[in-house]
Structures are given as C-alpha cells and as structure tokens.
N, C-alpha and C positions, 0 to 999 in steps of 0.2 A: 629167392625173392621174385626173381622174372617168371618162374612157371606158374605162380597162383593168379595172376592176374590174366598172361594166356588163359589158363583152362576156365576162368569164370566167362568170361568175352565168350569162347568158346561154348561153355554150356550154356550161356543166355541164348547163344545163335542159336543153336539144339531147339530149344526150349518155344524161342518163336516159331520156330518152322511146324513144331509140334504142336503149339496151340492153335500156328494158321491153319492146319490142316484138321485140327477137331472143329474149328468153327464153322469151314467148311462142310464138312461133316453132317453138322448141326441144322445150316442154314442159317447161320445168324452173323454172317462175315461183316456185313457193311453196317446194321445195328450197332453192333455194342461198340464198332469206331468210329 
C-alpha cells in the first residue's frame, strides 16, 4: 500500500521537471503560468 503512492509523487515530480523543460523549450515558460 506504501509503494503506490511513493511512485505517484515520484512520477508527478518526473513529469514536472519534463514538462518545465519542454516549455522552456518552447519558449512559452512564463505564459501559460
């Protein structure tokens, strides 16, 4: 029961760091937030 909600936390963090860095990317960081 304790490892699913680790590994979600866990992929969320993943997840942000991946999308901060496609926005960056992009050039639309400070737009869309």
């Amino acid at each position: 029961m304790s490892v699913l909600p680790t590994r979600l936390s866990f992929m969320r963090r993943i997840i942000n760091k991946i999308r901060s860095l496609f926005w960056k990317i992009l050039g639309v960081d400070e737009q869309m937030m």
